[in-house]
C-alpha positions, -999 to +999 in steps of 0.1 A: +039-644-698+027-664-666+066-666-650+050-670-611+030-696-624+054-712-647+082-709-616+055-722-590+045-755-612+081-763-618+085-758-573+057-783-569+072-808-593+111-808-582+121-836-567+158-847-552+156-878-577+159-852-608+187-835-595+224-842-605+254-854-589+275-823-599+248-802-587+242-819-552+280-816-548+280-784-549+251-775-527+274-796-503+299-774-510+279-740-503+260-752-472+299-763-456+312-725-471+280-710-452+282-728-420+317-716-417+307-682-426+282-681-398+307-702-368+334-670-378+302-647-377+289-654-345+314-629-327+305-603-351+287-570-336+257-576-354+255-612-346+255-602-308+225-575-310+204-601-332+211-623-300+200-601-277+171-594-297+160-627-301+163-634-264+141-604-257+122-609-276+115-638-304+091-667-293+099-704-285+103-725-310+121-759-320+145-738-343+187-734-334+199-697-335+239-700-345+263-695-311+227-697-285+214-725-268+179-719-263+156-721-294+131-700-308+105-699-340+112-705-370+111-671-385+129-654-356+159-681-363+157-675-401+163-638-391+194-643-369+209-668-388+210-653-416+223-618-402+253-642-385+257-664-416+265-632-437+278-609-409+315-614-429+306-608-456+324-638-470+297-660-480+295-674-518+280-654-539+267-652-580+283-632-600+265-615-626+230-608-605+253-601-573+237-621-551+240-640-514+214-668-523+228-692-498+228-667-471+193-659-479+177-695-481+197-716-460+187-704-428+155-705-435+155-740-444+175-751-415+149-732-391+121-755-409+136-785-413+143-783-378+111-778-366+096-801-384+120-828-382+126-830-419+159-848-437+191-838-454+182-849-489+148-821-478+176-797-470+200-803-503+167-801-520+152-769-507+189-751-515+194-758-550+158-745-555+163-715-535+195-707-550+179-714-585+147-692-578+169-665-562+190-664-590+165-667-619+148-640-605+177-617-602+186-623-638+152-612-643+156-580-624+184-571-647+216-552-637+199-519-639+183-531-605+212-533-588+227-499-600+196-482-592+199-490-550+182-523-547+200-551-529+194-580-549+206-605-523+178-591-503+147-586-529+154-616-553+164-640-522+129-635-509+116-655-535+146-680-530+139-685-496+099-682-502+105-712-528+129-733-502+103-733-473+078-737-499+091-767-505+099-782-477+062-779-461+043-792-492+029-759-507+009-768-542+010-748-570-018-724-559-005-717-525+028-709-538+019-681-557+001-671-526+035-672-508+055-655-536+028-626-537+031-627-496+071-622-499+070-599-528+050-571-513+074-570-482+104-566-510+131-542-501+171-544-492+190-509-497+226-506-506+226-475-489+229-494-458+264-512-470+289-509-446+264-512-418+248-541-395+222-531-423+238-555-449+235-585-430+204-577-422+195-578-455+203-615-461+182-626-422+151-604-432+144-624-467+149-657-448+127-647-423+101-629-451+101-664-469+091-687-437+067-661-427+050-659-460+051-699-464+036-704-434+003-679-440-001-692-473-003-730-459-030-718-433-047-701-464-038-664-464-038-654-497-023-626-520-015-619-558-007-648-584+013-624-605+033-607-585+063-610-609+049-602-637+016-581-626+007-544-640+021-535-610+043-564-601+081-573-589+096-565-630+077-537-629+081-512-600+118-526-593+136-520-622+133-503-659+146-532-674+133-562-672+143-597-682+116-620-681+123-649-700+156-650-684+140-664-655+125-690-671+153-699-695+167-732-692+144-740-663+149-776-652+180-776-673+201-752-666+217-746-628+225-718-615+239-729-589+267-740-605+276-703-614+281-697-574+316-685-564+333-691-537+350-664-520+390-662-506+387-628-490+351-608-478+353-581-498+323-588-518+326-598-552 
């Protein structure tokens, strides 16, 4: 079964005309829950190292890191954001895969759009297509996944985020696959780190991993085409069970983001 391919082709062919109202809605809705996430996160520990950090350190860029005013790169503002925009832990989350999607892919598409002076019907775009990839691919990973360490927010949001910036710069079909091989072989995310700065730093490093391996893969750097469903590939070295047409079931159809919950206290799901 060709699922990077199949997922890649149906990237390249979204468009914010096919997508409806309800669903728009409530990308509104999970952009406005994780922008409030991140203005209450900003005070957080973690949030102030990842400053620091990116002051030290990061280059200069067009891109807004949350609570700073100077700017920085892309990637370097995917990272912090996404450490501040989950450093609550009360972000929206999906239920049965367990994962942060919005934490994952919306900084990374506010650091590109950003830069490259893109629009909000871009943004709304590049979210429900993260969240969707994210979560398809979760489903995908199975439960046993989860249970056996991995953090899925952190693994299956790389390819959420990889899709979302994918998106937003142009990537074709080809180059896409490029990007998803890119993000897939820097998968990880540990919940052995939970209850650390670790687990926010699992929802910055995908968004970061996904702009980084976007941005190669437009210049031409080039990896697998099957890294999902390869000998060696995502389904198979990351769990014992895997679901593969549950990735592509539904697709174009079915929303997952619909499934997104919303949460009244941080205390995960």
């Amino acid at each position: 079964m060709e699922v990077t391919k199949q997922l890649c082709e149906f990237i390249q062919d979204f468009h914010f005309e096919k997508i409806p109202d309800e669903v728009l809605n409530k990308a509104k809705i999970c952009i406005l829950d994780c922008m409030g996430c991140a203005a209450g996160g900003i005070v957080d520990d973690c949030s102030q190292v990842i400053h620091e950090y990116t002051k030290d350190y990061a280059g200069r860029g067009q891109s807004t890191i949350f609570g700073m005013s100077t700017k920085t790169d892309p990637a370097h503002a995917a990272l912090a954001n996404g450490i501040i925009a989950h450093a609550l832990d009360f972000d929206d989350y999906h239920g049965e895969t367990i994962t942060h999607g919005t934490a994952a892919c919306l900084p990374a598409i506010l650091s590109v759009v950003e830069e490259r002076n893109l629009s909000g019907k871009d943004i709304l775009t590049a979210l429900v297509l993260g969240i969707e990839i994210s979560t398809r691919i979760g489903l995908g990973l199975g439960t046993y996944h989860y249970e056996l360490g991995w953090h899925t927010t952190s693994t299956a949001g790389r390819f959420g985020a990889t899709a979302a910036v994918g998106k937003l710069v142009g990537l074709q079909e080809k180059q896409l696959r490029h990007a998803f091989g890119l993000c897939g072989t820097q998968n990880a995310g540990l919940r052995q780190v939970f209850g650390t700065m670790g687990k926010p730093f699992n929802a910055g490093k995908p968004a970061m991993d996904g702009v980084m391996s976007v941005f190669l893969a437009e210049k031409g750097f080039t990896c697998s085409t099957e890294i999902l469903e390869g000998e060696l590939g995502i389904l198979t070295v990351m769990t014992e069970t895997p679901f593969p047409d549950r990735i592509l079931e539904g697709l174009g159809e079915k929303y997952h983001i619909l499934d997104i919950s919303l949460k009244p206290y941080p205390t995960c799901a």
